[in-house]
C-alpha positions as CSV (number, residue, x, y, z in Angstrom):
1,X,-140.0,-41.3,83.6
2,X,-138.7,-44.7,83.8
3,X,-137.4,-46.1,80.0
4,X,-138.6,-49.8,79.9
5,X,-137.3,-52.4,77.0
6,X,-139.7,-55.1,78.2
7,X,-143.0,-53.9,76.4
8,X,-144.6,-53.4,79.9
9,X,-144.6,-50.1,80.4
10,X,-142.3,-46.5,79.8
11,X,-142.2,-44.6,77.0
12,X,-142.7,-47.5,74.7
13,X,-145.7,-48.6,76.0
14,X,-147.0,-44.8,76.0
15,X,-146.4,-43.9,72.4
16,X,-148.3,-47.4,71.3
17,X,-151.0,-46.3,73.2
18,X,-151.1,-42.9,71.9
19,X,-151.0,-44.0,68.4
20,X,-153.9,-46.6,68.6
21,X,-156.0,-43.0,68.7
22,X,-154.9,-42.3,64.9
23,X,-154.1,-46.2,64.0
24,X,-157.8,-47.4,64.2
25,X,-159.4,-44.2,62.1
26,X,-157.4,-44.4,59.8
27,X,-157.4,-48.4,58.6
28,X,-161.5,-48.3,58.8
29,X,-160.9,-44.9,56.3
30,X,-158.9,-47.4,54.5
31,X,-161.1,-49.8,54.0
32,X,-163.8,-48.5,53.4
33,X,-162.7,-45.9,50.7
34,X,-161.4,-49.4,49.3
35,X,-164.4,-50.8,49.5
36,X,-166.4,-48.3,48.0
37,X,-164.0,-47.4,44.6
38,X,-163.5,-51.1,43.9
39,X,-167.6,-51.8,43.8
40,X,-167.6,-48.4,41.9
41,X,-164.7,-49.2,39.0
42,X,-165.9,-52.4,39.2
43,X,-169.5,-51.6,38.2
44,X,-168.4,-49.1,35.3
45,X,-165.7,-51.2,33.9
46,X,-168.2,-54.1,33.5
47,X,-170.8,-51.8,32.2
48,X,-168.1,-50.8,29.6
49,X,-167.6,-54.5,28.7
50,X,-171.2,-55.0,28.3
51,X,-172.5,-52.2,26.6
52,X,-169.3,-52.3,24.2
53,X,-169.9,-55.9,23.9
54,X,-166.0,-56.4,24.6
55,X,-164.4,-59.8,24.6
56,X,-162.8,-61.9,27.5
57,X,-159.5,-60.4,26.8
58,X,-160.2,-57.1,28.0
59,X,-161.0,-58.4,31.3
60,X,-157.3,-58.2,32.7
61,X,-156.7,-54.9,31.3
62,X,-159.7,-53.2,33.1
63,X,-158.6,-55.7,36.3
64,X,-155.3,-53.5,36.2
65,X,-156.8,-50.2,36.1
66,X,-159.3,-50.8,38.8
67,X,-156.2,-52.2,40.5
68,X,-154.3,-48.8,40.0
69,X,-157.2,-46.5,40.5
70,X,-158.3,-47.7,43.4
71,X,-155.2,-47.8,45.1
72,X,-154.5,-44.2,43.9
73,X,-157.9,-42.9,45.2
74,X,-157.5,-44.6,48.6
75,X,-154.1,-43.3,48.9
76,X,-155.0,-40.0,48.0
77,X,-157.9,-40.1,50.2
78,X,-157.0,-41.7,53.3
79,X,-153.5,-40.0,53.9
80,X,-154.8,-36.6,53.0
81,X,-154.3,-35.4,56.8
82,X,-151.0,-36.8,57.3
83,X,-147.7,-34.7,57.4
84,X,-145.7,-37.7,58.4
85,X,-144.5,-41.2,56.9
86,X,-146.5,-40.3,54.3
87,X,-145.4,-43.2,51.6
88,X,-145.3,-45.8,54.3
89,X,-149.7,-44.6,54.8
90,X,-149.9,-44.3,51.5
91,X,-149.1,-48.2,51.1
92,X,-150.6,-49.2,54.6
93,X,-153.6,-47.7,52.8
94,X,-153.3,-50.2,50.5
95,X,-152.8,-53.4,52.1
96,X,-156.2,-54.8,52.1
97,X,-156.2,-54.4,48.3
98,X,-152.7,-56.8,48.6
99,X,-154.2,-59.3,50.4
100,X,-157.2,-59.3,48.0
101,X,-154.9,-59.8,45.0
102,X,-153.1,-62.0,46.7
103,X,-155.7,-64.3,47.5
104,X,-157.1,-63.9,44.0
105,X,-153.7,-65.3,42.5
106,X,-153.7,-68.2,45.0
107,X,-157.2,-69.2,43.6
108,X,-156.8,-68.3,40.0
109,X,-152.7,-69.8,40.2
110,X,-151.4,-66.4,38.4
111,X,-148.3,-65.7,39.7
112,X,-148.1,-63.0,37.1
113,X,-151.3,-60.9,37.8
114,X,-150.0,-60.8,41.5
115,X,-146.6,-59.2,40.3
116,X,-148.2,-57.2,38.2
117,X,-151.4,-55.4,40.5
118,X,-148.5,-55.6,43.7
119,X,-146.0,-53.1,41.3
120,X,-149.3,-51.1,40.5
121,X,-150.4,-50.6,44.0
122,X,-146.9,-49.5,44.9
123,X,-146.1,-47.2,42.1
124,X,-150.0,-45.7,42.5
125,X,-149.2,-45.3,46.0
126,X,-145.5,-43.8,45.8
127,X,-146.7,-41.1,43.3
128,X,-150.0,-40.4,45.6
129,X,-148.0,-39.4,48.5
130,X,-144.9,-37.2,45.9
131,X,-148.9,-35.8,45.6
132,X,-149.7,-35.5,49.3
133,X,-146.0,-33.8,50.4
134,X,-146.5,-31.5,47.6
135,X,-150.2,-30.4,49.0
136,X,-148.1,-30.5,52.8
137,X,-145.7,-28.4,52.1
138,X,-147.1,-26.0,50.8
139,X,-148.9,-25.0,54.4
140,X,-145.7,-25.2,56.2
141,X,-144.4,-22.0,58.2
């Protein structure tokens, strides 16, 4: 087969294609399992506030733990099949949660909370996948 460096075909082009099969799966997993474990910690962290009758300055503090278990349930979830890259999908997992924070920090002007839920998400998602290799290598022959 003919190698091509112009993105219009050979085994560039190929391997693109072939990866758009896993690609697509796995940022709709992604999302959705982000989707679904930020409505849920957000609906028992607010219940804690209410029924503990908890002040406003408790708010950030469960804001960083939905933060980090979210992004440790989506990472744990959505890489689960993987055997390769697995840090690199374990943050790809993460991105939409990224963008959320960072829009949240645009509109709130806290430069801070950005720093702070980014390092979360990163840290949740680098010990996630020392999780994941440790599940993968297990099955290896």
């Amino acid at each position: 087969p003919r190698i091509s460096f112009n993105g219009y075909g050979g085994i560039f082009m190929r391997k693109i294609i072939k990866s758009k099969g896993v690609l697509m799966p796995f940022i709709l997993k992604s999302i959705i399992i982000n989707i679904v474990s930020s409505v849920v910690m957000l609906l028992i962290f607010s219940t804690l506030i209410y029924k503990l009758d908890l002040g406003d300055e408790y708010y950030k503090i469960f804001a960083f733990v939905s933060v980090g278990v979210t992004s440790f349930l989506t990472s744990l979830i959505a890489v689960k099949g993987y055997k390769n890259n697995i840090l690199v999908m374990s943050i790809l997992s993460n991105i939409i949660l990224i963008v959320i924070s960072v829009f949240n920090s645009i509109i709130n002007a806290d430069g801070i909370s950005l720093l702070i839920n980014i390092v979360i998400t990163v840290l949740c998602s680098f010990l996630t996948s020392i999780i994941n290799s440790k599940s993968t290598s297990k099955f290896k022959v």
